[in-house]
C-alpha positions as a LaTeX table, in Angstrom:
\begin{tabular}{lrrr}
\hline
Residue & $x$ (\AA) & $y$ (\AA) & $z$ (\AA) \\
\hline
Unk1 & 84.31 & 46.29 & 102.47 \\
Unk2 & 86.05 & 48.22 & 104.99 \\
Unk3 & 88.20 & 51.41 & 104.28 \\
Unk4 & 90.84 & 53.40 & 105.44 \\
Unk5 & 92.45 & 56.76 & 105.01 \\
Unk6 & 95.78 & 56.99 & 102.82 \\
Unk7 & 97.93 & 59.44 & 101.60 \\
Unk8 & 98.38 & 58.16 & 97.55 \\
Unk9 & 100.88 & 59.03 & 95.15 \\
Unk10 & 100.45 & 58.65 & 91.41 \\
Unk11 & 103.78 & 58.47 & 89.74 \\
Unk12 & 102.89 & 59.19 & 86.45 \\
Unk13 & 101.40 & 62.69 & 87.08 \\
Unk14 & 103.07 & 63.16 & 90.36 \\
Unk15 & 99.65 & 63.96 & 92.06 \\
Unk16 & 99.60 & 63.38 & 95.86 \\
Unk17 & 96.34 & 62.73 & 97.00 \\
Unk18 & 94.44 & 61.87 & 100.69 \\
Unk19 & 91.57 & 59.58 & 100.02 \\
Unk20 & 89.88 & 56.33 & 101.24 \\
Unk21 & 91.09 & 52.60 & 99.95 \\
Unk22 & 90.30 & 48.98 & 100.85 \\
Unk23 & 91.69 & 48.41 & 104.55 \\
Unk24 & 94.22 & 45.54 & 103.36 \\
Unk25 & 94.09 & 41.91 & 105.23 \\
Unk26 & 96.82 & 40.07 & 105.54 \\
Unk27 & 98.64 & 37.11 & 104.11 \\
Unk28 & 100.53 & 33.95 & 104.89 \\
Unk29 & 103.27 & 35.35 & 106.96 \\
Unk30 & 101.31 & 39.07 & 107.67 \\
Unk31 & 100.23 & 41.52 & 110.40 \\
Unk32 & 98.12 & 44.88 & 109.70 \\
Unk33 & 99.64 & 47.52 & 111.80 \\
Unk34 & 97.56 & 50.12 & 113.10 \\
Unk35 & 99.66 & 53.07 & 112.27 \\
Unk36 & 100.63 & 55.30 & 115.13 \\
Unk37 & 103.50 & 57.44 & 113.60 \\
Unk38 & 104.70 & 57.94 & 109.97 \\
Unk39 & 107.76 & 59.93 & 109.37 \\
Unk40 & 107.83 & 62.46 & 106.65 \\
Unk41 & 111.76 & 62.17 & 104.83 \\
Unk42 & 112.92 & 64.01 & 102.05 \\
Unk43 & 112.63 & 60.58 & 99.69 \\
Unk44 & 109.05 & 61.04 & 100.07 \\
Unk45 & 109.17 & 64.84 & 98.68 \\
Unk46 & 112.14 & 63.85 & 95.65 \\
Unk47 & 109.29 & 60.82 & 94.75 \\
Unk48 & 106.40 & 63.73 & 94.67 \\
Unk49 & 108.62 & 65.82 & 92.47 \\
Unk50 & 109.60 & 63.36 & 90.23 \\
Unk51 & 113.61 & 63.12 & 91.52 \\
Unk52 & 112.79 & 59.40 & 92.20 \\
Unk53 & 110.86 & 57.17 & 91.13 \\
Unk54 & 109.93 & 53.53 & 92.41 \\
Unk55 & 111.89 & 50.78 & 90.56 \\
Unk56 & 109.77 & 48.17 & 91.28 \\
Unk57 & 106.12 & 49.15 & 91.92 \\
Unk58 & 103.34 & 47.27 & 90.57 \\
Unk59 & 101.30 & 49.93 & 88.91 \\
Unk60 & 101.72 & 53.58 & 89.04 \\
Unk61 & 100.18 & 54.45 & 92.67 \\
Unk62 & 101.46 & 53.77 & 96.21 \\
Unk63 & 101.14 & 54.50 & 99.47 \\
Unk64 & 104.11 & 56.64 & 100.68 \\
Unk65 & 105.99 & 55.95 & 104.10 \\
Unk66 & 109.01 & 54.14 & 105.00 \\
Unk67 & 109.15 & 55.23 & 109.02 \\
Unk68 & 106.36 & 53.74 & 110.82 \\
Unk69 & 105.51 & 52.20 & 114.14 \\
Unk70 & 102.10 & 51.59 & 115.71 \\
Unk71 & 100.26 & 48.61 & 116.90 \\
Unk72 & 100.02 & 45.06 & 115.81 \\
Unk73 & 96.00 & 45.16 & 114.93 \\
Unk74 & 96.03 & 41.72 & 112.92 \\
Unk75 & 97.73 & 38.55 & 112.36 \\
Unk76 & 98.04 & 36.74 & 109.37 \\
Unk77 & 97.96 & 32.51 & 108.83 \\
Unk78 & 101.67 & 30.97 & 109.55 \\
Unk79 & 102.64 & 34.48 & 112.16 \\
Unk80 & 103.92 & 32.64 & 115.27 \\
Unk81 & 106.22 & 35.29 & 116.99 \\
Unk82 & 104.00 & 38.37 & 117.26 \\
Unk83 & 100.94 & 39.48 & 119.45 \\
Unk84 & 98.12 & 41.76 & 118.57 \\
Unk85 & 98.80 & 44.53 & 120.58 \\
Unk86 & 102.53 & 44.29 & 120.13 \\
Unk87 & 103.68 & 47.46 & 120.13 \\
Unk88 & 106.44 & 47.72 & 116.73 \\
Unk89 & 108.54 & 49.87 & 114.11 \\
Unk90 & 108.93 & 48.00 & 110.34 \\
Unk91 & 111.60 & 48.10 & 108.93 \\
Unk92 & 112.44 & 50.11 & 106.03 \\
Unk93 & 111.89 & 47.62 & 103.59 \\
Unk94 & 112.77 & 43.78 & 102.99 \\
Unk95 & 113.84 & 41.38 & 100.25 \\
Unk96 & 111.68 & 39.54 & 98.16 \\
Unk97 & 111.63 & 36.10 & 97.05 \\
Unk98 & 114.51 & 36.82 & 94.49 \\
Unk99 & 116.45 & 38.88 & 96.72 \\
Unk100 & 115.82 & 42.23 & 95.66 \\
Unk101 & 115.46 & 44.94 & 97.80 \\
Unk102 & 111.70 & 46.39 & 97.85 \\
Unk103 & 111.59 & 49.68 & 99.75 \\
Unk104 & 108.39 & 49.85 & 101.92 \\
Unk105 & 106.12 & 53.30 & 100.83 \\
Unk106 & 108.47 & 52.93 & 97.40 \\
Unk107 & 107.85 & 49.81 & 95.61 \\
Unk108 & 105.13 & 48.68 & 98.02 \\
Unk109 & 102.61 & 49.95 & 99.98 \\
Unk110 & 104.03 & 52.34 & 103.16 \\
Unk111 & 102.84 & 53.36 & 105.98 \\
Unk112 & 101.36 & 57.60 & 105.44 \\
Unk113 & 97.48 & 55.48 & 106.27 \\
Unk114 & 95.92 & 54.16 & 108.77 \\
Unk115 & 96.76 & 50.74 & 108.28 \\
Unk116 & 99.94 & 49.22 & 107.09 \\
Unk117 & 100.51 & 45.46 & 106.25 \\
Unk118 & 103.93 & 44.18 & 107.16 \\
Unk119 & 106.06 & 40.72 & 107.31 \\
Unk120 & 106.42 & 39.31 & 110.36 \\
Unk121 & 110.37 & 39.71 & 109.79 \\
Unk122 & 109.88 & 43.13 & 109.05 \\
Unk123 & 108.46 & 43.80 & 112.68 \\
Unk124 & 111.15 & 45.51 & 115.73 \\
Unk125 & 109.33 & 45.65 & 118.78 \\
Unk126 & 109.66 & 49.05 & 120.60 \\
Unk127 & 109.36 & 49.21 & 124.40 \\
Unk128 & 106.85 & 50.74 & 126.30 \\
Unk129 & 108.62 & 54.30 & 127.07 \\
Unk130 & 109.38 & 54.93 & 123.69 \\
Unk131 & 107.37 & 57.28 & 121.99 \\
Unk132 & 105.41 & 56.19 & 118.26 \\
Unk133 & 106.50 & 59.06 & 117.17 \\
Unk134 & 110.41 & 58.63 & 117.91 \\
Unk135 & 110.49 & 55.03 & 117.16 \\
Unk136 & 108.93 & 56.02 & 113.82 \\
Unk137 & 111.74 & 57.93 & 112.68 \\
Unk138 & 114.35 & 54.86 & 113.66 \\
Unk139 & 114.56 & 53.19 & 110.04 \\
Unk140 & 116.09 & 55.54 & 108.16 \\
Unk141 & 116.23 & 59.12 & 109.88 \\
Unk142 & 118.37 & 57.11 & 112.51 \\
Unk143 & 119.55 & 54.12 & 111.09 \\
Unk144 & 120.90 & 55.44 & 107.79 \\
Unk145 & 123.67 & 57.39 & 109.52 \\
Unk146 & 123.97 & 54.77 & 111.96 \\
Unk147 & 124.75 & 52.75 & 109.17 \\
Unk148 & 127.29 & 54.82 & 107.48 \\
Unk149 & 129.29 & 55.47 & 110.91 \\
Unk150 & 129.51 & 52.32 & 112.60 \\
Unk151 & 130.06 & 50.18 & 109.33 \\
Unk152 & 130.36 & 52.15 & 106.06 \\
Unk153 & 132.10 & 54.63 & 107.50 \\
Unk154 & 134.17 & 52.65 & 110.29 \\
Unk155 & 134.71 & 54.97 & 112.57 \\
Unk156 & 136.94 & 54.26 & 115.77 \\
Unk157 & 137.30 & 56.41 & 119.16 \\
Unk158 & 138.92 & 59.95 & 118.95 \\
Unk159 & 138.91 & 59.55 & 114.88 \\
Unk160 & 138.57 & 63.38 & 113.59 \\
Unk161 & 135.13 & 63.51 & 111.57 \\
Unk162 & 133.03 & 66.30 & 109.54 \\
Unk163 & 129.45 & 65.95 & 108.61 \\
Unk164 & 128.51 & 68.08 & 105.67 \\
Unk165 & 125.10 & 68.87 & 105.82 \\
Unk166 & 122.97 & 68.89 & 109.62 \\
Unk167 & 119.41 & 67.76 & 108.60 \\
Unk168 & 117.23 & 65.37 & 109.28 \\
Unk169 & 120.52 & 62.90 & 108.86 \\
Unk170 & 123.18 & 64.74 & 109.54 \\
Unk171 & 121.82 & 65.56 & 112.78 \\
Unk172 & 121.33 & 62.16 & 114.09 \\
Unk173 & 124.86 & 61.31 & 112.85 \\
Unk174 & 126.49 & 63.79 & 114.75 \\
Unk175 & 124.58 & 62.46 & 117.95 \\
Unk176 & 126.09 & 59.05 & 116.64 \\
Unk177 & 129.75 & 59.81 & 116.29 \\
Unk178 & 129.47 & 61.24 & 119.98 \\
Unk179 & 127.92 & 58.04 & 120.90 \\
Unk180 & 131.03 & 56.31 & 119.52 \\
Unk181 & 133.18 & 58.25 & 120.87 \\
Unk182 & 134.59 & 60.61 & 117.36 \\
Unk183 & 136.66 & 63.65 & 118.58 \\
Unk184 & 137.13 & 66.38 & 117.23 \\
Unk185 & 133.41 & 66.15 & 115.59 \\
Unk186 & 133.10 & 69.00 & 113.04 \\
Unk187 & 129.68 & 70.18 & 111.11 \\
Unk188 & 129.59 & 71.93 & 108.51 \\
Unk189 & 126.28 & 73.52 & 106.88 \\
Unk190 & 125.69 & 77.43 & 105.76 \\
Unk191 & 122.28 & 77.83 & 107.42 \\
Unk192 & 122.66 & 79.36 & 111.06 \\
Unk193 & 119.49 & 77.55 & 112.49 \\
Unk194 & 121.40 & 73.97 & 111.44 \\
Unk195 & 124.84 & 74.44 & 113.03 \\
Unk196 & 123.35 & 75.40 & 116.05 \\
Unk197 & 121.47 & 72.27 & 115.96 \\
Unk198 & 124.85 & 70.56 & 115.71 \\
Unk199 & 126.24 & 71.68 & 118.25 \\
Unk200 & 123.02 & 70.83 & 120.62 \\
Unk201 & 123.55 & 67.45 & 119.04 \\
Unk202 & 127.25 & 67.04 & 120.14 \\
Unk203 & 129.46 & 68.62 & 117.53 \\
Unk204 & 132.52 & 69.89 & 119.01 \\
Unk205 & 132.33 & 72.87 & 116.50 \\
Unk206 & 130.00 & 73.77 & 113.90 \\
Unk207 & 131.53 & 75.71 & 110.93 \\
Unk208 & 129.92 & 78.06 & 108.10 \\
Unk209 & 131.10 & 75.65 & 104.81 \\
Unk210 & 130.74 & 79.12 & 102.44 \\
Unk211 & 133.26 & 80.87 & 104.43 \\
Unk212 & 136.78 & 81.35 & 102.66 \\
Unk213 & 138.85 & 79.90 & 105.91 \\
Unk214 & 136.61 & 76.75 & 106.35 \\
Unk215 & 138.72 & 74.54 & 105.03 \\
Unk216 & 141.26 & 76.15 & 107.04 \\
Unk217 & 139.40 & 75.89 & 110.38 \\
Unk218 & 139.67 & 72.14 & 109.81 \\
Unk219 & 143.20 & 71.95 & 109.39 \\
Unk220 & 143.25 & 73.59 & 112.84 \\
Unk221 & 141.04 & 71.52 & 114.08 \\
Unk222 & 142.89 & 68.41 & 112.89 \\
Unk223 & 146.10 & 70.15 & 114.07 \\
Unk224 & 147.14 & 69.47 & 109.94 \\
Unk225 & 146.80 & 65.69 & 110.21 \\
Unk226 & 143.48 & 66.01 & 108.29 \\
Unk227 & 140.02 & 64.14 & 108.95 \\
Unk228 & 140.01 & 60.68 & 109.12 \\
Unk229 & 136.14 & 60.05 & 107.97 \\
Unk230 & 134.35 & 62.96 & 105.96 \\
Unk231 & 130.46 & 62.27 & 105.54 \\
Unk232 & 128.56 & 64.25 & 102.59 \\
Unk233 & 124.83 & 64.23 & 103.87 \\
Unk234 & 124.02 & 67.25 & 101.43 \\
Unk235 & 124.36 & 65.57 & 97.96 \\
Unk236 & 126.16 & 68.75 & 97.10 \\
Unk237 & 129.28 & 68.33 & 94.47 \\
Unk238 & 131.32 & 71.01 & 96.18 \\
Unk239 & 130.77 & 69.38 & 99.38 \\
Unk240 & 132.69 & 66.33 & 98.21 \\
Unk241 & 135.66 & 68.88 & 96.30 \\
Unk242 & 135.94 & 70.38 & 99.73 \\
Unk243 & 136.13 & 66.77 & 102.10 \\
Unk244 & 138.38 & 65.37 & 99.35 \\
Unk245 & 140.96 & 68.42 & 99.94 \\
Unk246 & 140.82 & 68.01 & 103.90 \\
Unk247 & 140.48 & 64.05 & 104.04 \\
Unk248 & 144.44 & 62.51 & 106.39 \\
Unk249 & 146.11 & 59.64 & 105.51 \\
Unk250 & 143.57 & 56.60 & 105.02 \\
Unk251 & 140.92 & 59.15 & 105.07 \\
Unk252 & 137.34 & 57.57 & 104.65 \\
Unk253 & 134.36 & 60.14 & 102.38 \\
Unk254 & 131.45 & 58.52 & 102.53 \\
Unk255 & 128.56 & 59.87 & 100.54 \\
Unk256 & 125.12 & 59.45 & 101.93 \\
Unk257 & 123.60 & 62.49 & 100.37 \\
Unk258 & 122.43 & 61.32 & 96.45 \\
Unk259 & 123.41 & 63.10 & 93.69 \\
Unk260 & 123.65 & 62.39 & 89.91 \\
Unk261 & 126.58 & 64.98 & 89.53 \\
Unk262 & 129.55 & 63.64 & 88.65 \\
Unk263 & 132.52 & 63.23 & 91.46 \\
Unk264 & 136.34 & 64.75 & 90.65 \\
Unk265 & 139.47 & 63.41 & 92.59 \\
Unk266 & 141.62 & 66.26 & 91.11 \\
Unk267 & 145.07 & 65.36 & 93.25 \\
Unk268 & 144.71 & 61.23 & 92.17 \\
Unk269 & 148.50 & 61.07 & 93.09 \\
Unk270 & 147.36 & 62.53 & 96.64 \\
Unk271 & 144.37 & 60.27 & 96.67 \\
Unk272 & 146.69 & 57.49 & 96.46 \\
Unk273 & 149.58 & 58.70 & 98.10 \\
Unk274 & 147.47 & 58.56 & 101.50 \\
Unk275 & 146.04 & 55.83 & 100.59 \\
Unk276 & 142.03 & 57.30 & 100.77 \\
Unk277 & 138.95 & 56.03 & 100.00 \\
Unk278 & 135.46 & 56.92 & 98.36 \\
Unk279 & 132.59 & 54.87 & 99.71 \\
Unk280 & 128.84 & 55.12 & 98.63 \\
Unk281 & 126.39 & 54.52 & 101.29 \\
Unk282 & 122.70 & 53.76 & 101.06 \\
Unk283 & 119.93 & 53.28 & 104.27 \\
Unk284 & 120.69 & 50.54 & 106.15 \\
Unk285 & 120.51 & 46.63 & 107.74 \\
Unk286 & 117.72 & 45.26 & 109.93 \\
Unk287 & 120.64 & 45.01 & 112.69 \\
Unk288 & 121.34 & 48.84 & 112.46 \\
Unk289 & 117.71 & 49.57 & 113.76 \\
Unk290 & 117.06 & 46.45 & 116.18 \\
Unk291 & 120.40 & 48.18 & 117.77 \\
Unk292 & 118.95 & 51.13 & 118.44 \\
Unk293 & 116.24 & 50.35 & 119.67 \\
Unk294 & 118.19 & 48.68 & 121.90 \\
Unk295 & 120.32 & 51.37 & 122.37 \\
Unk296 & 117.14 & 53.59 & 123.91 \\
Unk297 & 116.25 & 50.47 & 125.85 \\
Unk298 & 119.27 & 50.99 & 127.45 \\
Unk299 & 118.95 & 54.85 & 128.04 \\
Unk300 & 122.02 & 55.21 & 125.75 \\
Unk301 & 119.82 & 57.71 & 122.87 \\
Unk302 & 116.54 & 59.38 & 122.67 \\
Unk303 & 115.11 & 61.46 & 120.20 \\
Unk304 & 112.42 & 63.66 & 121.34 \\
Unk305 & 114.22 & 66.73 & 119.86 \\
Unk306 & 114.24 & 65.11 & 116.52 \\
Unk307 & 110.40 & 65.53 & 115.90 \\
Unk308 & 110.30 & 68.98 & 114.90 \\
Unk309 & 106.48 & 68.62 & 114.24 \\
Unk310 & 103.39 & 66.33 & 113.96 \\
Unk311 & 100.40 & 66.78 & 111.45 \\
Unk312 & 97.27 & 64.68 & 110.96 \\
Unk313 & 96.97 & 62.26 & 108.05 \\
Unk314 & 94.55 & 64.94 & 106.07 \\
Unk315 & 97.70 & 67.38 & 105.94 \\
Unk316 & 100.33 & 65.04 & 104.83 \\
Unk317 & 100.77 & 67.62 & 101.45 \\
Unk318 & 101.45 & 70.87 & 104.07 \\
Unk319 & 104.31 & 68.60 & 105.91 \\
Unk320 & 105.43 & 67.58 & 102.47 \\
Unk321 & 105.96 & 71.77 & 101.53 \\
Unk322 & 107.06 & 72.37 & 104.82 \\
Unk323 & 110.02 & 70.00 & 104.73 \\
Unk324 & 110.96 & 71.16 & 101.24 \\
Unk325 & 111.13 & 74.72 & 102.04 \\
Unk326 & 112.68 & 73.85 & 105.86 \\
Unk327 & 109.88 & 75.93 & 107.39 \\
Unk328 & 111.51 & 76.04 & 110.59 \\
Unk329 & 114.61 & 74.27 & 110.23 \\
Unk330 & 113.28 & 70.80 & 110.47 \\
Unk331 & 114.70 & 67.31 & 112.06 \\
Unk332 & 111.78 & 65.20 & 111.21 \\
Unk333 & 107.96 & 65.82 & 110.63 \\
Unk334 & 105.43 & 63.01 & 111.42 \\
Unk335 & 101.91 & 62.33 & 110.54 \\
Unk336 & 99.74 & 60.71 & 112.86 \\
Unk337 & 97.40 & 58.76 & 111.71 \\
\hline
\end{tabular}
């Protein structure tokens, strides 16, 4: 039987182990990717420390990874569309036969190995200049914010945002609201290393949230009319007290970051008054990422400054630590299989 190397997490005893399975074959419908780039994303560490856990996994191991790209290696009976040698990114996830949501490297099998199996439907080729290891990153570190400005969030030419929180999200959305044209774009995060970051990524300005004139400095900003789309990509509670107090008329918050904490709208007269809103926001459509990747096609985005690192399959529990204790203030880290 052949074998392959994959990074396995048990999550009963949260033990995250590199090892050697059955190389999978697959179905009706299938392809086995060879695995070229696997992003590391702070899911992945929350589901090794027991924050999350899967909600539909059959058993209690799986193979992590929910950003990949690589090469079509194998095709399945009934795959018509697809070419091996086709160079892709999966998607994220897709729906089973009921229509629930399965997250890929969460309730099934991801991509942190050297082989990943993968619908058909789930495939988004990549063109030839893009890199494995930016078209990795795509579903999710990309596509999540994407998400959340061009539909959660709404957000319409010279609309005054803040983004809360300049990781491996709240970069990429700040590069996003440029790219549709938000002005004045404000970040906000207390580590020195991240607003910088912001304001390499396009932020107009990029503000210290622990300093007593912050909210101030928006008002300014806004010339007092307030912001008209907040986005929380920390999953802090006093993030969302603080948007909630600088939010104008038909102001949007739109909370990506998770929390279990409870959320306060202490002025509900206010709230009302200007006629706000509160929207949740979680990942993202198959459209969101087949746009861009068109989007790079086009020359519109790139990401090369978004992969802050790259580690070898064997150290996938190093990258882990290292994004957790933002070792070097990181965008995205990718194994490479």
């Amino acid at each position: 039987m052949a074998t392959m190397r994959a990074v396995r997490l048990n999550t009963t005893d949260r033990t995250l182990t590199v090892t050697d399975v059955p190389r999978p074959a697959p179905g009706p419908g299938q392809v086995l990717v060879r695995v070229r780039a696997a992003g590391v994303c702070l899911s992945d560490a929350h589901l090794v420390d027991g924050t999350l856990s899967p909600l539909h996994l059959k058993g209690d191991t799986v193979t992590l990874g929910h950003e990949v790209a690589g090469v079509v290696e194998e095709l399945g009976p009934e795959v018509f569309d697809v070419s091996v040698g086709d160079r892709v990114a999966l998607q994220a996830g897709e729906h089973d036969r009921h229509g629930q949501v399965l997250t890929r490297g969460v309730d099934y099998d991801g991509g942190w190995a050297e082989y990943a199996l993968a619908s058909e439907t789930t495939l988004v080729p990549i063109p030839d200049e893009l890199p494995f290891e930016q078209a990795a990153i795509i579903p999710d570190a990309v596509s999540t914010p994407w998400a959340a400005v061009t539909a959660t969030g709404d957000v319409r030419p010279a609309e005054a945002v803040a983004v809360w929180g300049v990781g491996g999200l709240g970069a990429h959305a700040v590069q996003l609201l440029r790219l549709v044209g938000a002005a004045p774009i404000i970040a906000a995060d207390p580590d020195e290393h991240a607003r910088a970051r912001a304001l390499d990524y396009g932020a107009d300005v990029a503000l210290d949230s622990t300093t007593p004139d912050f909210l101030a400095r928006i008002g300014q900003l806004t010339h007092g009319r307030g912001l008209d789309a907040a986005f929380d990509f920390a999953g802090v509670p006093v993030v969302r007290e603080q948007a909630l107090q600088v939010l104008g008329e038909h102001g949007r918050l739109v909370l990506v970051g998770l929390t279990d904490k409870p959320l306060e709208v202490r002025d509900g007269t206010r709230f009302s008054y200007l006629r706000q809103q509160v929207l949740g926001h979680y990942g993202s459509e198959p459209e969101h990422v087949v746009q861009l990747v068109d989007l790079v096609r086009a020359g519109r985005l790139e990401f090369s400054r978004s992969v802050s690192g790259t580690f070898p399959l064997e150290e996938a529990p190093q990258a882990v630590e290292r994004l957790v204790r933002r070792i070097g203030s990181p965008v995205r880290l990718v194994l490479t299989p």
